[in-house]
C-alpha positions as CSV (number, residue, x, y, z in Angstrom):
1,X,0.0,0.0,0.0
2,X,1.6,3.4,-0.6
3,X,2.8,5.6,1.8
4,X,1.2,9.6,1.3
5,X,2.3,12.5,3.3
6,X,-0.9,14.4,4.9
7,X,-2.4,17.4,5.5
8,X,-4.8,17.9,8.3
9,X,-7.4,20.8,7.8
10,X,-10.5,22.2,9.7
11,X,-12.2,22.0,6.5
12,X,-13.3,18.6,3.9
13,X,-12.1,18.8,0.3
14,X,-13.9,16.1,-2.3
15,X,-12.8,15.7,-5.7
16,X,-12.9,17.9,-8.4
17,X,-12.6,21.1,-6.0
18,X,-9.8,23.5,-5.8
19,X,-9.1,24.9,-2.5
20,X,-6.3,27.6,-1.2
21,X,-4.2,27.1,1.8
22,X,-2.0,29.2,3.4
23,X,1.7,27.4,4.5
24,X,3.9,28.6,7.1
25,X,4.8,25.9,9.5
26,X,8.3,24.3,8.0
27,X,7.3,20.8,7.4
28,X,4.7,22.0,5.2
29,X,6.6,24.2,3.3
30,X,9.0,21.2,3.1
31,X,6.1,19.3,1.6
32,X,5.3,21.5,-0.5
33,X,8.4,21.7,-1.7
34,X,9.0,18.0,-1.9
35,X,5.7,18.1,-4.1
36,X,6.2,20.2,-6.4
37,X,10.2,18.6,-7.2
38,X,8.8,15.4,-8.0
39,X,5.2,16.4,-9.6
40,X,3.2,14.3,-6.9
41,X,0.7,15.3,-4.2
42,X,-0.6,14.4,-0.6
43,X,-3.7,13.7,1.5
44,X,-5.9,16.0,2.4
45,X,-7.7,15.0,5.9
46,X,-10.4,16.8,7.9
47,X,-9.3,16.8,12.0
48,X,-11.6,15.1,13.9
49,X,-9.6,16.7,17.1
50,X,-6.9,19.1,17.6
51,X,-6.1,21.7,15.7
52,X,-4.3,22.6,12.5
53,X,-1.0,24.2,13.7
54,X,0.5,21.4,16.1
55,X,-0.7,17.5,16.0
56,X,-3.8,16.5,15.2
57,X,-6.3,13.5,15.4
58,X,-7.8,13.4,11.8
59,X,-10.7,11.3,10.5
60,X,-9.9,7.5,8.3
61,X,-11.2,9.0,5.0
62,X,-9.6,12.1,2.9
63,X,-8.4,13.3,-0.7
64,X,-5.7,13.0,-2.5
65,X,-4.6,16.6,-4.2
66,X,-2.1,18.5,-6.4
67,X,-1.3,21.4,-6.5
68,X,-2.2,23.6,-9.4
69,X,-1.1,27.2,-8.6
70,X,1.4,28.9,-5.7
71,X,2.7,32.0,-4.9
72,X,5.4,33.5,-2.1
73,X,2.6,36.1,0.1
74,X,3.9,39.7,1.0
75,X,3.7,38.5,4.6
76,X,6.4,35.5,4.4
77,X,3.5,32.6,4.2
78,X,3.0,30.2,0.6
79,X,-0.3,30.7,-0.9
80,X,-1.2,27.1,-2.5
81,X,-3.7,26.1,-4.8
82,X,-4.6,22.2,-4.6
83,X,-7.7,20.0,-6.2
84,X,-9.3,17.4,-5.3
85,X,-8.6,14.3,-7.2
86,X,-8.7,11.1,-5.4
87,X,-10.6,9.6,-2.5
88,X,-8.6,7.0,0.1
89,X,-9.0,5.3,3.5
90,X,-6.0,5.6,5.9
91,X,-4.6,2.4,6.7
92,X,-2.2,3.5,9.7
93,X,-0.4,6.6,10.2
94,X,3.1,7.2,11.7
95,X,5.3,10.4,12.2
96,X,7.6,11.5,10.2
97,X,11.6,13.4,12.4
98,X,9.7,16.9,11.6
99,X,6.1,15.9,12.8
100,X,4.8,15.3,9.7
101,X,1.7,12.8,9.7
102,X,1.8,10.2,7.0
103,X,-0.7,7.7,6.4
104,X,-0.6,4.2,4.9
105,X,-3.5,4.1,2.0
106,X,-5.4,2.6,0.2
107,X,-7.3,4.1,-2.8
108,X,-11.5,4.2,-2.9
109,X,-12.6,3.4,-6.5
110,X,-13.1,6.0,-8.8
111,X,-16.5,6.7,-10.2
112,X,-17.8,6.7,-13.2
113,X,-19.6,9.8,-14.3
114,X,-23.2,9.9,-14.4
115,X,-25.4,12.1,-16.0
116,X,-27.7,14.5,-13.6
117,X,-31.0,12.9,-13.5
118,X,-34.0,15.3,-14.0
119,X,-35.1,15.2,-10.3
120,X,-31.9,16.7,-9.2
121,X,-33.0,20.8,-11.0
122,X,-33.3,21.5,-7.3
123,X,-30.5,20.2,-6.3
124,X,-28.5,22.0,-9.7
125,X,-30.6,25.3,-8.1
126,X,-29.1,25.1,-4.8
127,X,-25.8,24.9,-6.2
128,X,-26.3,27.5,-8.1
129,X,-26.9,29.9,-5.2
130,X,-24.3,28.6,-3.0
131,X,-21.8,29.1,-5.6
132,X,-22.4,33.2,-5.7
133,X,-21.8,33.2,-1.6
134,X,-18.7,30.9,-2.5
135,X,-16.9,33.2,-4.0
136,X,-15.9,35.0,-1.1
137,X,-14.1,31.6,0.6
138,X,-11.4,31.4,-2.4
139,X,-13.1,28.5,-3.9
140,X,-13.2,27.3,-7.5
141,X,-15.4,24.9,-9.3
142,X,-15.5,23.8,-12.2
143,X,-18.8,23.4,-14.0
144,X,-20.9,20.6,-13.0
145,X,-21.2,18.4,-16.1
146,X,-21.9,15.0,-13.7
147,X,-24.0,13.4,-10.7
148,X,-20.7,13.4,-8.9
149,X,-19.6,16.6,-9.7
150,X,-22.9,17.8,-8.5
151,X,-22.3,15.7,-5.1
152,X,-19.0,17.0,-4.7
153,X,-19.6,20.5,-4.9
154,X,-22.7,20.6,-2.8
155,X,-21.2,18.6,0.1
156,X,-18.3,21.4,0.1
157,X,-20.6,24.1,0.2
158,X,-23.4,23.0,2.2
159,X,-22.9,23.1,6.2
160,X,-22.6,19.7,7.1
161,X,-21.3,18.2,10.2
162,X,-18.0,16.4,9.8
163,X,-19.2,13.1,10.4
164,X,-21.7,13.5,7.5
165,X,-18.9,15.3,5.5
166,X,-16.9,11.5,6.2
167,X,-19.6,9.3,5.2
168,X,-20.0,11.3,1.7
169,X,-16.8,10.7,1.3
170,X,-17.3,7.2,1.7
171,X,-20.3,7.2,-0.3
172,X,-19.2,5.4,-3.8
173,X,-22.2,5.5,-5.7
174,X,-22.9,9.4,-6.7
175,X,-26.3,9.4,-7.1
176,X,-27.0,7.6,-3.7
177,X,-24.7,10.5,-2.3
178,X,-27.2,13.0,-4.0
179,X,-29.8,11.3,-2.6
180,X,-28.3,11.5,1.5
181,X,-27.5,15.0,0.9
182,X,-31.3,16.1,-0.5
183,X,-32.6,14.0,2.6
184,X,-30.4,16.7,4.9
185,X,-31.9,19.6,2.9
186,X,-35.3,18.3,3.9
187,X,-35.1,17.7,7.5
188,X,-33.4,21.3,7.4
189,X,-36.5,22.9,5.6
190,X,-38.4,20.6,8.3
191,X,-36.6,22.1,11.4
């Protein structure tokens, strides 16, 4: 099983979403580094406790990502761009001299794109309005051409706890994810 290095964030990423970070402490700027020398990528995992400076307890299930843009900030941190690409389960995790977490992994399957059955406009509509508010967190999507695309995007934007956020992850079948995350929007229009 391959070995990744991992990023623990306060915040899911699913595939097919870019997402900025901002890197100051040294063994992610050494990852970073490492990353961009040898055209790979990492894990991105959402903390289940702890926080993101520091060590954290992070959640099985994350997201594999390259980056796609950087730049050196005015105030001494790197301003990343990664995306989404591939789903995994952590295996086992160990340390790495500097502190860095790195998880054993194994790969989820990759999905097959569907298209966006016809009782999903609402869904597509809901997007649609999250997207204008999401400009203002930095976020980029791309246009949503799939059933998973659509399932992706919305489970980013939508306020979720991160226990649901996990099991979407974990969800490989994208219309059965679309079909969990409509169910949350009822019992919300409910409460």
């Amino acid at each position: 099983m391959p070995q990744i290095p991992l990023f623990p964030l306060n915040v899911a990423l699913y595939p097919g979403v870019t997402l900025p970070l901002r890197i100051f402490e040294q063994r992610y700027l050494h990852l970073v580094s490492e990353t961009l020398k040898t055209d790979s990528g990492f894990g991105v995992v959402l903390i289940r406790s702890g926080g993101e400076v520091g060590r954290a307890s992070v959640w099985p299930l994350g997201v594999y990502v390259k980056i796609v843009d950087w730049s050196q900030g005015e105030e001494g941190l790197l301003h990343v761009l990664v995306s989404g690409q591939r789903r995994f389960r952590i295996v086992s995790t160990n340390r790495a001299e500097d502190g860095l977490l790195l998880g054993e992994v194994e790969w989820l399957p990759e999905e097959e794109p569907q298209p966006i059955p016809a009782e999903c406009d609402g869904l597509l509509a809901v997007l649609e309005e999250l997207k204008q508010h999401a400009s203002m967190l930095s976020l980029k999507f791309d246009p949503v051409d799939s059933a998973d695309a659509l399932s992706w995007q919305l489970a980013q934007l939508l306020p979720l706890d991160d226990k649901v956020r996990v099991e979407l992850l974990a969800i490989e079948d994208p219309l059965v994810r679309l079909a969990d995350i409509a169910a949350s929007l009822d019992r919300w229009a409910q409460e």
